[in-house]
PyMOL commands that place a pseudoatom at each C-alpha (Angstrom):
pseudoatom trace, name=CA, resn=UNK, resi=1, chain=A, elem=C, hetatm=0, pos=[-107.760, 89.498, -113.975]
pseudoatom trace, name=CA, resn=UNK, resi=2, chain=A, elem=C, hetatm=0, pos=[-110.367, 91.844, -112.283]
pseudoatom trace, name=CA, resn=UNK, resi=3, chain=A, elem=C, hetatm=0, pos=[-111.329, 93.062, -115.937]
pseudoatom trace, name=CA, resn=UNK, resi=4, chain=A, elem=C, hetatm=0, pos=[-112.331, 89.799, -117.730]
pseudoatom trace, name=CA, resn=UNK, resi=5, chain=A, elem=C, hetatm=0, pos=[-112.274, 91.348, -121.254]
pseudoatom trace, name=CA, resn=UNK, resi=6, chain=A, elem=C, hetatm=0, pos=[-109.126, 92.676, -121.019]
pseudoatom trace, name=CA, resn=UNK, resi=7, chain=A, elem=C, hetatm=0, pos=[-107.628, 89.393, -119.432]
pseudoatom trace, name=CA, resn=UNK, resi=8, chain=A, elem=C, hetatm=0, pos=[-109.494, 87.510, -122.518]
pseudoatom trace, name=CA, resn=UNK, resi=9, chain=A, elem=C, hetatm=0, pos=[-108.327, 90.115, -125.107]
pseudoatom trace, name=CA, resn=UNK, resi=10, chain=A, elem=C, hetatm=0, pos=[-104.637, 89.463, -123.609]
pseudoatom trace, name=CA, resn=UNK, resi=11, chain=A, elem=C, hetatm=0, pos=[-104.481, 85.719, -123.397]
pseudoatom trace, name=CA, resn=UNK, resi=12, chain=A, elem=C, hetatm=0, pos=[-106.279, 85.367, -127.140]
pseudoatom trace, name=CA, resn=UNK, resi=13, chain=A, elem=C, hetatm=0, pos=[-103.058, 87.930, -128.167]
pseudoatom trace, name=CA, resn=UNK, resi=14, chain=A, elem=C, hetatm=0, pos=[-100.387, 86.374, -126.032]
pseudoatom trace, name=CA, resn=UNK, resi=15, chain=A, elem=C, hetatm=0, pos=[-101.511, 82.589, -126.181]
pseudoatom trace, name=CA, resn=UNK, resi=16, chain=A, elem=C, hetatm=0, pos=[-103.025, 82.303, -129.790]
pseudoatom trace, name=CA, resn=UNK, resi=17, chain=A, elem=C, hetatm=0, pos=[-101.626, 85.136, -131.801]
pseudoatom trace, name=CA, resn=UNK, resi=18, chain=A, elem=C, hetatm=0, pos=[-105.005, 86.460, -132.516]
pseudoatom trace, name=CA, resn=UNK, resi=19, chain=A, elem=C, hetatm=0, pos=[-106.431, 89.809, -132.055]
pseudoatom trace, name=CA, resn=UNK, resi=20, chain=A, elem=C, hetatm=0, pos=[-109.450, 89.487, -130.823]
pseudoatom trace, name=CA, resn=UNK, resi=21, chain=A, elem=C, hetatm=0, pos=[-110.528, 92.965, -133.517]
pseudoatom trace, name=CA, resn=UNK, resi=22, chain=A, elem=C, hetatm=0, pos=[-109.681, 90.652, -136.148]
pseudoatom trace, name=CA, resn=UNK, resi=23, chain=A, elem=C, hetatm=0, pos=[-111.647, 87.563, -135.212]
pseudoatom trace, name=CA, resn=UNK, resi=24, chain=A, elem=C, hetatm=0, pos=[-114.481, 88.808, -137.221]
pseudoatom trace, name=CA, resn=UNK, resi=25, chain=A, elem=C, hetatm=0, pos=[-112.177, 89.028, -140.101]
pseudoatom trace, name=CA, resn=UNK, resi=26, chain=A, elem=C, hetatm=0, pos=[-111.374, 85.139, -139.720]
pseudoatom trace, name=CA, resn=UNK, resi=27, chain=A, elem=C, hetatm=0, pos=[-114.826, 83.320, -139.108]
pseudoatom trace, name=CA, resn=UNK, resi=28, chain=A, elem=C, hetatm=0, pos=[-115.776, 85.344, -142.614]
pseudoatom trace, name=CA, resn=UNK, resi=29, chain=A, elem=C, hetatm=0, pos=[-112.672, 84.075, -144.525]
pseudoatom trace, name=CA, resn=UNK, resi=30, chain=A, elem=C, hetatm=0, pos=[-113.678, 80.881, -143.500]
pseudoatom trace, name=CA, resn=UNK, resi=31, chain=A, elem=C, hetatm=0, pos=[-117.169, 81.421, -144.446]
pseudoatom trace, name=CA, resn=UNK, resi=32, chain=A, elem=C, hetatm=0, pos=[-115.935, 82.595, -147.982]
pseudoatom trace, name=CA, resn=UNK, resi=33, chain=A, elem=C, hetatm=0, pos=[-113.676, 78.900, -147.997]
pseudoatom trace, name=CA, resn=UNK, resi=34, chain=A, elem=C, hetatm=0, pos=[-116.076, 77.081, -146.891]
pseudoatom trace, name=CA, resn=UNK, resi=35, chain=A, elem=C, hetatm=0, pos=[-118.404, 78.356, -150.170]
pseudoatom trace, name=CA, resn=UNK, resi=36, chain=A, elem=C, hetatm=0, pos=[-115.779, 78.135, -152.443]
pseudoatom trace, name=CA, resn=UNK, resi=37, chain=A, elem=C, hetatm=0, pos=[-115.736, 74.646, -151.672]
pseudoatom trace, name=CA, resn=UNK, resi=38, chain=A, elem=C, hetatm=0, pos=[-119.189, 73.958, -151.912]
pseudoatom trace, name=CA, resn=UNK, resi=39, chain=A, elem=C, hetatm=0, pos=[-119.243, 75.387, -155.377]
pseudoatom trace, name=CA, resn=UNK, resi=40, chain=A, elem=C, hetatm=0, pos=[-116.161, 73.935, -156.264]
pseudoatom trace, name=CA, resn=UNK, resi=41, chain=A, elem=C, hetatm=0, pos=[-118.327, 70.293, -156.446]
pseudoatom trace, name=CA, resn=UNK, resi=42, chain=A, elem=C, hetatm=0, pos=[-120.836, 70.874, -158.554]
pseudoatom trace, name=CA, resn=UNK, resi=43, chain=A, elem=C, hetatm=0, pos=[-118.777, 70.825, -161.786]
pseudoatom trace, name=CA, resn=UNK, resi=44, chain=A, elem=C, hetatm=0, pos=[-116.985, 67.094, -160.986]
pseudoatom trace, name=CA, resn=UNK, resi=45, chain=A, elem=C, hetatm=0, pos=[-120.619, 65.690, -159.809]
pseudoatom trace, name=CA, resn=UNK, resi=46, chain=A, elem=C, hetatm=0, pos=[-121.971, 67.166, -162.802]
pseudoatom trace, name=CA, resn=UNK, resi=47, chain=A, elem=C, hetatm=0, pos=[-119.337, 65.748, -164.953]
pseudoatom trace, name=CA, resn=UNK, resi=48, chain=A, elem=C, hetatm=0, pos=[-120.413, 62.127, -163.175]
pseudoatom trace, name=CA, resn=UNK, resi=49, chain=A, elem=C, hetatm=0, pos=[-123.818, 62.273, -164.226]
pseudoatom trace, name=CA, resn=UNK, resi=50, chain=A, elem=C, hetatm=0, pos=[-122.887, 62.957, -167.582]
pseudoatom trace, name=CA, resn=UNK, resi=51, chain=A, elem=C, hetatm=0, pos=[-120.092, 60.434, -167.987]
pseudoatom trace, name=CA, resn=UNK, resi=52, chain=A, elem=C, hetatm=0, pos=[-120.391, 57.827, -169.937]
pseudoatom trace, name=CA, resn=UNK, resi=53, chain=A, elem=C, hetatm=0, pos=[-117.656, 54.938, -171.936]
pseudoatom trace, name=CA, resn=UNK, resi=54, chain=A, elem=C, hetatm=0, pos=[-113.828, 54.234, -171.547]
pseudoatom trace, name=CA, resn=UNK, resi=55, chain=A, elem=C, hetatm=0, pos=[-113.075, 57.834, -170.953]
pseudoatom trace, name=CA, resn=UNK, resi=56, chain=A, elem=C, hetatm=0, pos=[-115.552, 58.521, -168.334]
pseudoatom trace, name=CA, resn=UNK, resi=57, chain=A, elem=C, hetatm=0, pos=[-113.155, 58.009, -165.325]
pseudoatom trace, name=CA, resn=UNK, resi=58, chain=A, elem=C, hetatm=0, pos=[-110.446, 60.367, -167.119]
pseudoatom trace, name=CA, resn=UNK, resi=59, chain=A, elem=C, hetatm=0, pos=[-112.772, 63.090, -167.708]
pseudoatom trace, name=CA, resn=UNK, resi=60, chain=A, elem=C, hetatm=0, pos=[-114.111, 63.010, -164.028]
pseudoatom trace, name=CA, resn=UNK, resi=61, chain=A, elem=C, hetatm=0, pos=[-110.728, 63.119, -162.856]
pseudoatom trace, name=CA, resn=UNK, resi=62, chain=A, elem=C, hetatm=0, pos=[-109.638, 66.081, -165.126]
pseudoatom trace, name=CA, resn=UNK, resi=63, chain=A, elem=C, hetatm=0, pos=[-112.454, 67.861, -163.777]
pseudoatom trace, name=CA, resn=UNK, resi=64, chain=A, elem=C, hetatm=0, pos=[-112.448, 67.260, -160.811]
pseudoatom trace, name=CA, resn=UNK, resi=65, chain=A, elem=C, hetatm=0, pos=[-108.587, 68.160, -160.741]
pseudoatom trace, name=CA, resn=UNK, resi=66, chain=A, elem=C, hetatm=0, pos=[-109.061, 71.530, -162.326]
pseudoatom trace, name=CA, resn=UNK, resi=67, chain=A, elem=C, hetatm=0, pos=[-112.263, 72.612, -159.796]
pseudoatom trace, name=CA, resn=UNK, resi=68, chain=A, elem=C, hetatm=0, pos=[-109.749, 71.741, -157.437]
pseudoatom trace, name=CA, resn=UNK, resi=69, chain=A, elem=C, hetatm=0, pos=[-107.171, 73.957, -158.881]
pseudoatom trace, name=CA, resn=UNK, resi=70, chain=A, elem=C, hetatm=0, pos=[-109.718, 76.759, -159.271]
pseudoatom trace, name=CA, resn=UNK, resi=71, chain=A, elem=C, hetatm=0, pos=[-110.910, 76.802, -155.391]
pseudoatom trace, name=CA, resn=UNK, resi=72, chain=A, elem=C, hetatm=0, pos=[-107.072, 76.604, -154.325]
pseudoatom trace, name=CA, resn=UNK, resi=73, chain=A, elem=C, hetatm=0, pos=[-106.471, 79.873, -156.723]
pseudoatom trace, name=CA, resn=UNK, resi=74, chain=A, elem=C, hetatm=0, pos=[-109.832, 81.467, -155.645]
pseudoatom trace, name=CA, resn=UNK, resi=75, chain=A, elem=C, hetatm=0, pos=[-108.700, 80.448, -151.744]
pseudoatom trace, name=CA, resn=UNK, resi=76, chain=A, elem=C, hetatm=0, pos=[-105.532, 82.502, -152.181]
pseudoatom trace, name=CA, resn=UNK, resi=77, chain=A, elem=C, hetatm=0, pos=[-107.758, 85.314, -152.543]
pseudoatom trace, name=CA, resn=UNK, resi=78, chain=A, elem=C, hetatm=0, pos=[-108.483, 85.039, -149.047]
pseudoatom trace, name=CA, resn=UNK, resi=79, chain=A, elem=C, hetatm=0, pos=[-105.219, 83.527, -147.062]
pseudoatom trace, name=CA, resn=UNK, resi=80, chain=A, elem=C, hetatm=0, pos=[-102.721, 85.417, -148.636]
pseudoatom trace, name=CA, resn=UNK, resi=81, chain=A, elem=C, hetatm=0, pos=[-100.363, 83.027, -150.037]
pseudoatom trace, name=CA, resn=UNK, resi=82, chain=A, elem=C, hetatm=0, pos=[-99.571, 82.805, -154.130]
pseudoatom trace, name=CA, resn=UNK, resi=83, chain=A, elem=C, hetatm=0, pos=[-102.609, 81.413, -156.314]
pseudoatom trace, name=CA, resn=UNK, resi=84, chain=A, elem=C, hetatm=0, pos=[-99.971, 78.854, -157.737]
pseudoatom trace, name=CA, resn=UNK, resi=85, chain=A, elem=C, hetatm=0, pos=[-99.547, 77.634, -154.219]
pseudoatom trace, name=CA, resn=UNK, resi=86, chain=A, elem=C, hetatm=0, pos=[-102.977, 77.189, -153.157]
pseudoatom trace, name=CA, resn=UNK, resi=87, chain=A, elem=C, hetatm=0, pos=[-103.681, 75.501, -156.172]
pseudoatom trace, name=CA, resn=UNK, resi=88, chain=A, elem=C, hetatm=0, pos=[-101.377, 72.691, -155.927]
pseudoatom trace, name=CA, resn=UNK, resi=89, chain=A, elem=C, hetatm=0, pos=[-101.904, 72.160, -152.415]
pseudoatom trace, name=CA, resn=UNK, resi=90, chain=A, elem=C, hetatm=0, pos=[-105.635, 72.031, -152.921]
pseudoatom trace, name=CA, resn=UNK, resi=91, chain=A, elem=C, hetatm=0, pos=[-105.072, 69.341, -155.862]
pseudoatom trace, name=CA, resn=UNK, resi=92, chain=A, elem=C, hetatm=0, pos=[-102.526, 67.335, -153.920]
pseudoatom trace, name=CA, resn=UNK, resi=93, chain=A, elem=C, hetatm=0, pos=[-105.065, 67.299, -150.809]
pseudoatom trace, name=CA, resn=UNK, resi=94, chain=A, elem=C, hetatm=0, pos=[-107.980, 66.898, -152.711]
pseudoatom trace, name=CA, resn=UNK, resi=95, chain=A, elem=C, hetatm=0, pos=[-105.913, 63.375, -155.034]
pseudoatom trace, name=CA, resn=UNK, resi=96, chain=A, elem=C, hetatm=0, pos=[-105.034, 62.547, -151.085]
pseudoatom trace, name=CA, resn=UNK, resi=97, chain=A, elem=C, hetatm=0, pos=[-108.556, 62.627, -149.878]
pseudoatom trace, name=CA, resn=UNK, resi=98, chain=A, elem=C, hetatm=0, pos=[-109.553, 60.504, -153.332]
pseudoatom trace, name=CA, resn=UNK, resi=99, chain=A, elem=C, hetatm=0, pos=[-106.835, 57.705, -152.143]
pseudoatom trace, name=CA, resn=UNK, resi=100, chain=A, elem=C, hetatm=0, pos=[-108.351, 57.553, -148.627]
pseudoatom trace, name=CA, resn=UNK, resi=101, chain=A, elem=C, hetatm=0, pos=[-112.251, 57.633, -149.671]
pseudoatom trace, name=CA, resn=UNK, resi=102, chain=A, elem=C, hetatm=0, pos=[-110.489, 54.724, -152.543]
pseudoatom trace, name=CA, resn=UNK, resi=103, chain=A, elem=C, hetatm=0, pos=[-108.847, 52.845, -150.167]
pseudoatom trace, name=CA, resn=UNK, resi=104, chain=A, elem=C, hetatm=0, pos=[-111.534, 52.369, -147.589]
pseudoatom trace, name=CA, resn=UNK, resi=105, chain=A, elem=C, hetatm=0, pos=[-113.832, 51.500, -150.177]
pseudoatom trace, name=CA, resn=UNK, resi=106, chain=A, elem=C, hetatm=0, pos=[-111.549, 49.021, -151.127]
pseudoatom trace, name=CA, resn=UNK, resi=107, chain=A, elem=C, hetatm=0, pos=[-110.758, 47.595, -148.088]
pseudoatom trace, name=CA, resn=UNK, resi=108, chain=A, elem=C, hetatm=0, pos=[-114.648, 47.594, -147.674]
pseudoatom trace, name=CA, resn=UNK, resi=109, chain=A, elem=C, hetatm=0, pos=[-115.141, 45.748, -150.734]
pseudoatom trace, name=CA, resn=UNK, resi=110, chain=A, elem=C, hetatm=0, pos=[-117.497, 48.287, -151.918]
pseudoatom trace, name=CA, resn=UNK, resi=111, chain=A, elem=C, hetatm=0, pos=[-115.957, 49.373, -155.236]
pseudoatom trace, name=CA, resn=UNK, resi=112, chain=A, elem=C, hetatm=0, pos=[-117.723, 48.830, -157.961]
pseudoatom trace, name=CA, resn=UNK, resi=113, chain=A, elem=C, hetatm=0, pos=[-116.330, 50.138, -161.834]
pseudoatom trace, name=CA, resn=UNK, resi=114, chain=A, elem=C, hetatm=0, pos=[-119.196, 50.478, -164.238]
pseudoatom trace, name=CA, resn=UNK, resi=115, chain=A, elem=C, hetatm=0, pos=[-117.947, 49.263, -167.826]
for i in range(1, 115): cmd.bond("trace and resi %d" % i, "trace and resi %d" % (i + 1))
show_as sticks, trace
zoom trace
């Protein structure tokens, strides 16, 4: 404990399963997510502004389902795991994020459906 890197190199390897050469690695993978998400709105919130009748609700959620899709696949670029994967659990955590933001709005009474 006399050499405080070396006792901080050996608890971040035995306690966390990190090693501490790699942590550079992680804080830029999540950099790279946290882009991919940022990106990954612009193409729903565009589709919103441009939206307009019956179908505009469909079209934003087709949208925003496949953007959703895409940063998933583009994510598995990054964490290893199959594109198909990260797609669907992107999509199913994006719809459940949706259902929350719906819900309290709901519960809110804030919800208002242009016709």
């Amino acid at each position: 404990m006399q050499d405080k890197q070396g006792a901080l190199d050996t608890l971040t390897r035995e306690e966390l399963g990190i090693d501490p050469a790699e942590l550079g690695v992680i804080l830029e993978r999540r950099r790279h997510l946290i882009r991919l998400v940022l990106c990954g709105c612009h193409i729903p919130g565009g589709t919103v502004l441009l939206a307009k009748g019956h179908w505009a609700i469909a079209r934003v959620v087709i949208a925003s389902g496949a953007v959703l899709c895409a940063v998933g696949m583009l994510t598995s670029l990054f964490n290893g795991r199959s594109a198909w994967y990260s797609a669907l659990r992107q999509l199913v955590f994006g719809c459940l994020a949706a259902a929350v933001t719906y819900g309290i709005g709901a519960a809110l009474g804030t919800l208002q459906l242009a016709s």
